[in-house]
C-alpha positions in Angstrom: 57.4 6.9 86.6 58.4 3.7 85.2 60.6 0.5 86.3 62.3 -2.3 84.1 62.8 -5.3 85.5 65.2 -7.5 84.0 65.2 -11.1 84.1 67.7 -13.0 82.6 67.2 -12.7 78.3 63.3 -11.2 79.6 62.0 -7.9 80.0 59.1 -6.8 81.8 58.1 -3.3 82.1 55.8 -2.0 85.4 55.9 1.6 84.8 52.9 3.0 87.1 51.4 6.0 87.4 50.0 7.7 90.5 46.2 8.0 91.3 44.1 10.0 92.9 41.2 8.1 93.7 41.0 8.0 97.2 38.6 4.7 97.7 40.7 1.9 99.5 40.9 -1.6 97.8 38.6 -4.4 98.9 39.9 -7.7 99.2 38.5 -11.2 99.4 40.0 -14.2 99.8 42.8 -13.8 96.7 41.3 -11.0 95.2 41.5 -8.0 95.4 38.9 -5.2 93.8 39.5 -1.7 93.5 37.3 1.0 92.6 38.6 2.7 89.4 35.8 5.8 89.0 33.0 4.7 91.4 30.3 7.5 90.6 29.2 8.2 87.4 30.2 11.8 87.9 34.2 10.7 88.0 33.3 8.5 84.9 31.7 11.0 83.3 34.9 13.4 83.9 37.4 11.1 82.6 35.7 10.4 79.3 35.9 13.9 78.6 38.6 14.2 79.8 40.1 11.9 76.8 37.5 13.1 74.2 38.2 16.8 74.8 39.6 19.2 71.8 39.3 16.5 69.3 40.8 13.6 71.3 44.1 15.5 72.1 45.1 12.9 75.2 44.4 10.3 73.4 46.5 11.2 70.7 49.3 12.3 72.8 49.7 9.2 74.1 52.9 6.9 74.2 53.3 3.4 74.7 53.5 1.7 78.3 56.9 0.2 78.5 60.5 1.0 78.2 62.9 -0.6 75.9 65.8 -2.2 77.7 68.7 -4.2 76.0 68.6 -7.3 76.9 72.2 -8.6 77.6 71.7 -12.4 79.1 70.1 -16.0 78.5 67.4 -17.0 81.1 64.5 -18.7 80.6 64.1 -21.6 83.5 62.0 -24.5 82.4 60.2 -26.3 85.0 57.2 -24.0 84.7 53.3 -24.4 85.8 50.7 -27.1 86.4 47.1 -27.2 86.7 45.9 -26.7 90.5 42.6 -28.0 89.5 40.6 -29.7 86.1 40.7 -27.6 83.2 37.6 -25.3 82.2 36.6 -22.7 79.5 34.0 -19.9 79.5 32.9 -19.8 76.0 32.9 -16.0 74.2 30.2 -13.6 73.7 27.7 -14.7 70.9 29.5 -18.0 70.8 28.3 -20.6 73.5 27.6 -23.0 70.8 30.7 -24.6 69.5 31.2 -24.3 65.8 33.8 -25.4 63.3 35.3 -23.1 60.3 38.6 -22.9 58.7 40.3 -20.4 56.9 43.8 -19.1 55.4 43.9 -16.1 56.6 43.9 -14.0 60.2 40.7 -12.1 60.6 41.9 -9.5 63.8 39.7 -9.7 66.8 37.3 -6.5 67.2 37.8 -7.4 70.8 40.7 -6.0 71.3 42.3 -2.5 72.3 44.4 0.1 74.0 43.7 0.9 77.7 44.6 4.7 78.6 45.7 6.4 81.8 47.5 9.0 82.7 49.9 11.3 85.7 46.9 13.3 86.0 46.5 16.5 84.3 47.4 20.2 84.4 44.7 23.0 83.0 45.8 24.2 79.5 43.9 27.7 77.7 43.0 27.5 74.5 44.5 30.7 72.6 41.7 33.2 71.1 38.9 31.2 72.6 37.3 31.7 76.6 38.0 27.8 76.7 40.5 25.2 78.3 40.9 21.8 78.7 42.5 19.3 80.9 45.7 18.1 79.2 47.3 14.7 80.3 50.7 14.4 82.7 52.6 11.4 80.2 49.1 9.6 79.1 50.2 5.9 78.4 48.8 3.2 76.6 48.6 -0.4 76.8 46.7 -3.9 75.6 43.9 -5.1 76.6 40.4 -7.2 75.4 37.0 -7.5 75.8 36.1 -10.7 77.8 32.8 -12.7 78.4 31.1 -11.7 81.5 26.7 -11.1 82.6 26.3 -7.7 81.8 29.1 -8.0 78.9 31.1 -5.1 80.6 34.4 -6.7 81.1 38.5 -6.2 79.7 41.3 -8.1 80.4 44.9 -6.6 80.4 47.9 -6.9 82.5 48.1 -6.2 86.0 50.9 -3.7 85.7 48.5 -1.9 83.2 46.2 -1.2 86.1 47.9 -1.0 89.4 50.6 1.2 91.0 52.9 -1.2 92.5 56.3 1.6 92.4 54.1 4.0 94.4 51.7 2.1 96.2 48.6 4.4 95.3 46.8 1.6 94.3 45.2 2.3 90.7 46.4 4.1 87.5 44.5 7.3 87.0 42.0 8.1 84.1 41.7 4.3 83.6 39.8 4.3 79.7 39.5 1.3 77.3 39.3 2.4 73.5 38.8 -0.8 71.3 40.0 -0.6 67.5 41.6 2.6 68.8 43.6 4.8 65.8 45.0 8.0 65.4 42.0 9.7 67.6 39.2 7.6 66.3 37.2 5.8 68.8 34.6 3.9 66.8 32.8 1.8 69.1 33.8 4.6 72.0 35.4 4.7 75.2 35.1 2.9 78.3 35.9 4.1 81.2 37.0 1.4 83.7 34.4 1.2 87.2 36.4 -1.3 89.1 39.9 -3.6 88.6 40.1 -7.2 89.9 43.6 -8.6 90.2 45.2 -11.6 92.6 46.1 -10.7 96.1 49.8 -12.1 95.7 50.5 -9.7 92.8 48.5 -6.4 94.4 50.9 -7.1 98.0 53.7 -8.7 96.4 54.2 -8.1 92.7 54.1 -11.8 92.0 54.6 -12.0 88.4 52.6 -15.2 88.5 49.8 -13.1 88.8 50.5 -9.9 86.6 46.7 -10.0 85.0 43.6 -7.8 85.9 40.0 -7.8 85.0 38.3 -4.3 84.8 34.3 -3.9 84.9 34.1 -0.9 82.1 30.7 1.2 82.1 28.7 1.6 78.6 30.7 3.3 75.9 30.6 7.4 75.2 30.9 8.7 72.1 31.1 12.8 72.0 33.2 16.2 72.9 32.2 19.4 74.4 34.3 21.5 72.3 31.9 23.1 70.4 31.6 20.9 67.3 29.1 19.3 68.2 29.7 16.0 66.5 28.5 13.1 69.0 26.7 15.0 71.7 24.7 18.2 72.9 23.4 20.0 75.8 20.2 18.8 77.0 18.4 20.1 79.8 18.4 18.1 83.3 16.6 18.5 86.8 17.9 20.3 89.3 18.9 17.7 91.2 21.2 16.5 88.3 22.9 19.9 87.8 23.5 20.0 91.5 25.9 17.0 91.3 28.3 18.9 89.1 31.4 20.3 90.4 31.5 24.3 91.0 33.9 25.3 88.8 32.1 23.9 85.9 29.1 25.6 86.8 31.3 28.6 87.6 32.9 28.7 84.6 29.7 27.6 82.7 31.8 24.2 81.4 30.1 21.5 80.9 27.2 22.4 82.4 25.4 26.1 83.3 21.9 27.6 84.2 19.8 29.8 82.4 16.9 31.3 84.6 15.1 28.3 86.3 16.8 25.9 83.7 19.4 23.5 83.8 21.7 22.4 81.0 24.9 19.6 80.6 27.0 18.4 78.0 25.0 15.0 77.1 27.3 12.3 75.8 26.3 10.0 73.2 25.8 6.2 74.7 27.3 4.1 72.9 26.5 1.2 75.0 27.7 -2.0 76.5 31.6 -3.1 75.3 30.4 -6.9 74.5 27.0 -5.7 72.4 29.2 -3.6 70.4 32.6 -5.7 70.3 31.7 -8.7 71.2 34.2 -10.6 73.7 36.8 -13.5 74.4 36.4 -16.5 76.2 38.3 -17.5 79.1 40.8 -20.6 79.0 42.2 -22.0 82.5 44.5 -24.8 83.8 44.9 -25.8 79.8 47.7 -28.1 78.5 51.1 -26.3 78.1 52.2 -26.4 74.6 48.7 -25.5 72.7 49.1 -23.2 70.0 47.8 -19.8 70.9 47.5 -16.4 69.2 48.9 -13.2 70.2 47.1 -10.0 69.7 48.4 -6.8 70.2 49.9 -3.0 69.5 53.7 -3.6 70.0 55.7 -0.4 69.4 59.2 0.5 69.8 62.3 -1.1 68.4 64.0 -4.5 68.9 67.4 -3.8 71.1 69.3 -3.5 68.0 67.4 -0.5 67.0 65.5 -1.6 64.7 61.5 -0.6 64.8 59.6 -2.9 63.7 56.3 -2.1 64.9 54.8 1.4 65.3 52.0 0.8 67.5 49.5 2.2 65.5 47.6 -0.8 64.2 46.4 -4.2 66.0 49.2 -6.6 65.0 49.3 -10.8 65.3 51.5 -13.4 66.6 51.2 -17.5 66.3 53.0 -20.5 68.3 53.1 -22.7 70.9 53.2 -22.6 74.4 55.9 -23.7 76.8 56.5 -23.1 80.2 59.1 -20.8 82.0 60.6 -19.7 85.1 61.8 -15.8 85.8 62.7 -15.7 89.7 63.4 -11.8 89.2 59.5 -11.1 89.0 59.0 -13.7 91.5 57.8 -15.7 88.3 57.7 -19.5 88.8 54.6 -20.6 86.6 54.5 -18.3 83.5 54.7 -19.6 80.0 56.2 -18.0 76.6 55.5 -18.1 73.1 57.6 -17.5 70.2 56.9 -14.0 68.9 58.9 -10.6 67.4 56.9 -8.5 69.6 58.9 -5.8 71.0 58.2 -4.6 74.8 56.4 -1.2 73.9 52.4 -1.4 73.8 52.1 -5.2 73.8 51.6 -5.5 77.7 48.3 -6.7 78.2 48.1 -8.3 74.6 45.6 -11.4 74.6 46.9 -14.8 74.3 43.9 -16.5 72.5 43.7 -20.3 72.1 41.0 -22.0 70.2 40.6 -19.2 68.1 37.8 -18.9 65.1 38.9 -17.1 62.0 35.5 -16.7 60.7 33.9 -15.6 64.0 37.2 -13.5 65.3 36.5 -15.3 68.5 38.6 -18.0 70.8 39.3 -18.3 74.6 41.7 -15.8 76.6 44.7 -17.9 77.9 47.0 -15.5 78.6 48.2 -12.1 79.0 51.7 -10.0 77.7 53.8 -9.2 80.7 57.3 -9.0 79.1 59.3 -9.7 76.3 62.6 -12.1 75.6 65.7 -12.2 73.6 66.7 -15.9 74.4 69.6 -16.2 71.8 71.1 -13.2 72.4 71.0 -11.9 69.0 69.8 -8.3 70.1 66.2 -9.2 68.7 63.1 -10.0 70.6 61.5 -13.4 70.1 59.8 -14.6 72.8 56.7 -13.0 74.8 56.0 -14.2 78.2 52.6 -14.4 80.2 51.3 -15.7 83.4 49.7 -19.1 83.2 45.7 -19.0 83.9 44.9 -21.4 86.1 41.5 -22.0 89.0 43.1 -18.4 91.3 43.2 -17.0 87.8 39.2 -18.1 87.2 38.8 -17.1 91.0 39.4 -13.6 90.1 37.6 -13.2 87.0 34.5 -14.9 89.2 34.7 -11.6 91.0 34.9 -9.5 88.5 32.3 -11.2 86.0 29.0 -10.3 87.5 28.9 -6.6 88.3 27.0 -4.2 86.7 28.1 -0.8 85.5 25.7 1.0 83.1 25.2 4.2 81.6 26.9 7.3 82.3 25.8 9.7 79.2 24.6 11.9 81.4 25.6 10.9 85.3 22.8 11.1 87.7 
């Protein structure tokens, strides 16, 4: 289920996909926190979901957007302004300023793709007494790891979390994969515990607030498929085999009992997404017209067919911001960049200002939410992002201090 919305030469892309969890969304004040897997039992699920028979969901996966041919100018000046004094929250490992220059772009380890999915539907393996869950159209977008207590949190884009076309609040199968390729997973996958966004954008769409933070748990590295490369069964208490669903037990997946024994699929843990990745700083209510860098997976091809990008690898952007206008997504303090980016996969892509070449580290500034051609040529150059301010900083506040932990094993 996807939507384009079209604004002027821009394109954003809110494509959202239904989700089951049935937890209602907590708000306070302009923020609003929804749980994503709140046991470690659901968490648990959805990582194997995505690591099952080698990966396949992962690999299946498309990029989150559509392309759209843009066929008009627009891009309103005017743009945003601080609401309060500008402030920083410097990046994992890097609290003490320091000072390097270099020639070349050193990619960020802290970025990603963030997978979800349109649920699943039970596929058999042929010749074997096995199955597996395969994903309804699994999507991909952006996202980054981002400073926060227990070094658990990623930034993306809003629409890269919540279902604003069918109002069933969160994506499904919410995972964050950083250095994703081709299947690989090399510091492991995270699945998202709770999403923070703005309460203008959750109610109202407001494109001035398309950015969410997501508390991840620690990262799992394994399958149950029988290879036994990451994991194995290990023996558990009663009382820990109890909290498995039936059908697993039933059908001896995942987890099954031998005499007075008890035995589940142990994940490896890879543990926490900052310890392994390290993670961005934030930048609010900053000076409009800093240079900033773009990270990101863009995929697709530029209106006039042309593919420029296939998404596979993490790809980089450099200019200056400015400030725009787009009263289609109810836009009226975003600011763009100068950048070939097509639409595909960069939503969610970090905007990084400040950054270090030598110690792949800066301050997050902004987020991808849609994509320009402003001269008409039939070629994207301009992304477009919401501009952080203090209700940007507000809902990272919420979202910074929350602990997730473990869930190798869920207890």
């Amino acid at each position: 289920m996807k939507r384009t919305l079209a604004f002027g030469g821009m394109v954003a892309t809110a494509g959202l996909l239904a989700a089951g969890l049935a937890a209602p969304a907590q708000a306070a004040g302009d923020v609003v926190g929804t749980p994503l897997a709140n046991t470690g039992i659901a968490a648990y699920e959805i990582a194997n979901f995505w690591l099952t028979e080698k990966a396949a969901n992962l690999v299946a996966a498309t990029p989150y957007d559509v392309e759209t041919k843009i066929v008009a100018k627009h891009i309103s000046t005017g743009g945003p302004a601080p609401d309060s004094k500008p402030g920083v929250v410097p990046a994992i490992g890097d609290e003490k300023k320091t000072a390097a220059k270099s020639k070349n772009v050193n990619l960020p380890k802290t970025t990603g793709k963030v997978f979800f999915s349109d649920g699943y539907e039970w596929v058999h393996v042929p010749g074997t007494n096995r199955g597996y869950r395969k994903a309804k159209n699994p999507h991909w977008c952006t996202a980054t790891s981002v400073q926060s207590q227990y070094r658990n949190l990623v930034a993306t884009a809003g629409s890269c979390v919540y279902d604003t076309v069918g109002n069933k609040s969160t994506m499904e199968n919410w995972v964050f994969v950083p250095g994703y390729y081709q299947g690989k997973t090399p510091w492991g996958i995270y699945v998202g515990k709770q999403a923070f966004t703005h309460y203008d954008f959750d109610v109202y769409e407001d494109g001035d607030r398309d950015y969410a933070f997501v508390t991840v748990y620690n990262g799992v590295k394994g399958t149950h498929d029988g290879t036994g490369v990451y994991g194995e069964y290990k023996e558990v208490s009663k009382e820990v085999y109890d909290n498995f669903p039936r059908h697993w037990k039933e059908k001896k997946y995942i987890c099954y009992q031998e005499g007075t024994k008890y035995y589940v699929w142990a994940f490896v843990d890879a543990g926490r997404l900052g310890d392994n990745v390290g993670g961005q700083g934030l930048a609010y209510n900053q000076k409009v017209g800093k240079p900033v860098f773009v990270f990101g997976y863009p995929s697709g091809s530029h209106p006039d067919g042309n593919y420029a990008y296939s998404g596979q690898t993490l790809k980089w952007s450099y200019g200056k911001t400015f400030a725009a206008t787009a009263s289609a997504i109810k836009a009226e303090e975003i600011i763009g960049v100068k950048s070939s980016f097509t639409g595909e996969g960069a939503l969610g892509s970090a905007w990084l200002v400040g950054y270090k070449n030598n110690r792949r580290l800066g301050y997050l500034n902004g987020v991808t939410i849609g994509v320009s051609d402003t001269d008409s040529n039939n070629r994207y150059d301009t992304s477009i992002s919401p501009y952080f301010d203090g209700e940007t900083y507000g809902v990272y506040s919420a979202a910074k201090n929350l602990w997730s932990g473990s869930i190798a094993v869920p207890y």
